[in-house]
N, C-alpha and C positions, 0 to 999 in steps of 0.2 A: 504493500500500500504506500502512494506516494506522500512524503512527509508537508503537513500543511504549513505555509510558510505563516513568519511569526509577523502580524502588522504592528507599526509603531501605535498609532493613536488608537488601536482598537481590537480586540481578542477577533479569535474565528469559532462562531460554533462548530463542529464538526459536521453534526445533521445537514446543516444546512449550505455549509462550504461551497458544494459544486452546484448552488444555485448564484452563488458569489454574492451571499450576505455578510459582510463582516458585522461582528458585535460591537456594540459602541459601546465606550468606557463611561463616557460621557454622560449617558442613560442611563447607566446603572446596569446595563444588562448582561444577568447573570440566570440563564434559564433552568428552572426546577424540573429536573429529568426525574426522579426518583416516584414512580407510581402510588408506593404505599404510602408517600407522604402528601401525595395529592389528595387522593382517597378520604385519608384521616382530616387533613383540615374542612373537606369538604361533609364529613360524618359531624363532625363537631358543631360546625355550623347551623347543623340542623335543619338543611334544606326540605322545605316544603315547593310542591309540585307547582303552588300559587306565584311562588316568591319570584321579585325582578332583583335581579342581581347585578351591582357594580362590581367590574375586574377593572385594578389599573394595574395598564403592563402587563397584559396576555402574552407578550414574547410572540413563541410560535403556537401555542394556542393546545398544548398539553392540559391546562385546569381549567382553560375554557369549554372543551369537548364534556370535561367530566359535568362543567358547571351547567350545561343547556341537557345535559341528557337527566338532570334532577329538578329542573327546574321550569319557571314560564319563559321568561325572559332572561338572557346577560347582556347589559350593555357595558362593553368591553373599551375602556378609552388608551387611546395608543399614542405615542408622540412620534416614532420611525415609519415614516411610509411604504416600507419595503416590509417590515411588520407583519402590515394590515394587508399588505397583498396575500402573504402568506397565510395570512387568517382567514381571508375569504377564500384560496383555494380550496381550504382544509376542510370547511367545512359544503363548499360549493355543489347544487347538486344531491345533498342530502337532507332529509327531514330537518334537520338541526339548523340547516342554513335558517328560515323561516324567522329565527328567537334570538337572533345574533342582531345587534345593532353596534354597532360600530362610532365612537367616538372618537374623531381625529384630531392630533394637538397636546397642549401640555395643559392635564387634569386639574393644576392649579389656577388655569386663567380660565375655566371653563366653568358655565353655569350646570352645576348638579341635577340632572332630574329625579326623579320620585323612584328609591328602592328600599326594599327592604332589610337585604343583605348587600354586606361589602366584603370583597373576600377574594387578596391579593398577594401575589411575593410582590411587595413593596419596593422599587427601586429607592434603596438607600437614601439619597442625598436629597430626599421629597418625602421623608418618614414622617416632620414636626410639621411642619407648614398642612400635610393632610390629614393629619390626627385631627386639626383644629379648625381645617374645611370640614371635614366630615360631619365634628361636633356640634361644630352650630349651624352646619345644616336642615332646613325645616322642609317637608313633617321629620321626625326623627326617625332611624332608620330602625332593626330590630338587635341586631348587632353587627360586628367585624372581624373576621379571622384574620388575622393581617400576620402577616412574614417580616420580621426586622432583626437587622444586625445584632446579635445578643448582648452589647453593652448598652444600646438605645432600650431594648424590652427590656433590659435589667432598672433601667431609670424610672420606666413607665411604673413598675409595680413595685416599686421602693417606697418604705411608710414612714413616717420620722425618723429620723435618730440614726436610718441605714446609710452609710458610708454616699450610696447612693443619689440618696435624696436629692430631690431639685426643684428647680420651677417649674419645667418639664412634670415631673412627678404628680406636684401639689394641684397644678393648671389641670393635667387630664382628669385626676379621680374626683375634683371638684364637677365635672360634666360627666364620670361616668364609670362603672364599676372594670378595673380591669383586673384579670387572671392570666397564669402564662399557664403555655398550653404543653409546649416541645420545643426539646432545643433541634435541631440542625445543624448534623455538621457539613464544610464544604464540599464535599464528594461528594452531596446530592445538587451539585448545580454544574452546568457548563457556561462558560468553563466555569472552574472552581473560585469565589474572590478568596483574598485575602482574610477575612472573617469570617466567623460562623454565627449563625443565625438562629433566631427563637423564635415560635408560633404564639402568638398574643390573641386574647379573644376579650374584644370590648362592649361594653354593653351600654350604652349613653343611658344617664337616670332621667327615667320618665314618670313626672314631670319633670322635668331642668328645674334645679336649684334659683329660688326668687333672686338672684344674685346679677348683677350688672356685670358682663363676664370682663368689658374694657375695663372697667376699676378695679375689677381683680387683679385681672393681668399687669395692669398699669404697679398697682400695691407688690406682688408675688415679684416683678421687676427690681426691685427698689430692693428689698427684703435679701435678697439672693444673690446679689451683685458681689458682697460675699457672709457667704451662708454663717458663717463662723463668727460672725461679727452680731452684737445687741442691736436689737434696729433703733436704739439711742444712737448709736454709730450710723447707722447705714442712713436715717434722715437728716444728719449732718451736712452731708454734698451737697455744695455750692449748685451745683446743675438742681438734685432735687427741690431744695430749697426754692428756686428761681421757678418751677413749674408748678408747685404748690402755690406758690404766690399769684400766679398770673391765677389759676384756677379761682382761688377765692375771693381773688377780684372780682372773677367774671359771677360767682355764685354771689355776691354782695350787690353788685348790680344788679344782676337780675330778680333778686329776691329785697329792693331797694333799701339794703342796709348800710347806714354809714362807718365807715373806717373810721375810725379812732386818728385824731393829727399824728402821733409818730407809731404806726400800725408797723409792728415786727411779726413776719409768719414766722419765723426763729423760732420765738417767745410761746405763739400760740401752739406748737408744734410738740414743743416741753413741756409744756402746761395739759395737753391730751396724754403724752407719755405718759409723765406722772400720775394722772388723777384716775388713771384707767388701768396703771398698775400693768403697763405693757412693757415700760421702758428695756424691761432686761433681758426679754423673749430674744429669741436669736433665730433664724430661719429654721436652721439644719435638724430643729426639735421641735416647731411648729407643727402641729396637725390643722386639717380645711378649720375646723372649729375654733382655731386658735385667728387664722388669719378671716376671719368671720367676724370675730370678736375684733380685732382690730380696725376690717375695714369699716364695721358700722361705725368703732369709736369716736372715725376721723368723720366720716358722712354726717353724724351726729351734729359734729361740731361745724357742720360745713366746708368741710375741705377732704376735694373729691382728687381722683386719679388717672382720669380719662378726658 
């Protein structure tokens, strides 16, 4: 067998080589050959016959086949156009063709339509930015199998106090219950990356927490810039400072309250620490309940994050 030669900017699947597809690095693409573990994420998932199902990143369309032969609909969004040829070959011609809809582009600049399940190997370097398209999402979806590099799903499901923990962490399980499922190692992808991988299953909480998810995010920001630090320290910066300031400006104006002649948010920012008995919390041991408790404090006091 002739030896496949090595491209710089880009791996070669072998499957697919003498149709002269190269893999893009670029992409992330790294295709899940391994059957039984198609199988499994798709048993987990818990497909029903009803269900419309988002895939990002079908590859060459191995957990697409499995995902239309369980299902009503997969709409399969792809960003490689040479991809999506081979998607529609694959399944061209066949019953299956029919439940295949095809989204062409990059899944983040795209408007979502209405599914039930989502259920992906994840191209890497698009793991964070779609965990938190997906979440806030509406209507809300039923859940996620999703594929990610195992120190990313080790983040996801990291609870206070673990080495782990993060913004990342605190941000998903505030919108939604996560469990890891399986790890993966690289011999089930071609080519092989450099990392190995864990199967994650997410389940967004329905109802959504009454929670302003930007003031969250805006607060969990702030808090974690470093984790180890009193968020008496961490509201100290000069930039925070300066953003809370403009904020409760705009929240005094609009709720027509006057500033005090030498008005310091400094002062007012010490004065919530203190009185609410936050000052000495530190991220890295913070639970949702903790940063809940803080962000009403400041909201309370009118001084928002978003």
């Amino acid at each position: 067998m002739p030896k496949v030669p090595k491209a710089k900017s880009s791996r070669v699947h072998e499957q697919v080589f003498q149709q002269g597809i190269m893999f893009n690095k670029d992409f992330g693409q790294h295709i899940l050959k391994n059957p039984l573990i198609i199988q499994s994420m798709v048993e987990k998932a818990a497909v029903r016959p009803t269900d419309v199902i988002l895939e990002v990143g079908p590859g060459t369309g191995n957990m697409t086949v499995k995902l239309l032969e369980k299902s009503k609909k997969v709409i399969a969004c792809e960003i490689d156009t040479r991809l999506v040829a081979e998607l529609q070959k694959r399944v061209m011609a066949t019953p299956l063709q029919s439940k295949l809809q095809i989204m062409v582009g990059d899944v983040l600049k795209k408007e979502l339509p209405f599914f039930d399940l989502c259920i992906a190997n994840v191209p890497y370097q698009i793991s964070s930015p779609l965990i938190f398209k997906l979440l806030l999402h509406r209507p809300l979806f039923r859940c996620a199998v999703l594929m990610f590099q195992r120190e990313f799903a080790e983040r996801l499901v990291a609870k206070a106090g673990d080495k782990d923990y993060c913004r990342l962490s605190v941000n998903t399980q505030l919108l939604a219950r996560v469990d890891m499922l399986m790890k993966v190692g690289k011999n089930n992808f071609r080519p092989p990356p450099k990392v190995e991988s864990n199967v994650v299953r997410i389940e967004p909480k329905n109802p959504p927490p009454p929670i302003n998810y930007q003031e969250w995010d805006g607060l969990t920001r702030i808090a974690f810039v470093r984790k180890n630090k009193t968020l008496s320290a961490a509201f100290k910066q000069s930039t925070v400072m300066a953003m809370l300031q403009k904020n409760y400006k705009l929240h005094c104006s609009l709720n027509n309250i006057l500033l005090p002649k030498n008005f310091e948010i400094k002062e007012k920012v010490n004065e919530i620490l203190t009185n609410f008995n936050i000052a000495n919390m530190r991220a890295r041991t913070m639970d949702i309940d903790d940063f809940i408790r803080v962000l009403h404090a400041f909201n309370k006091e009118g001084i928002h994050f978003a």
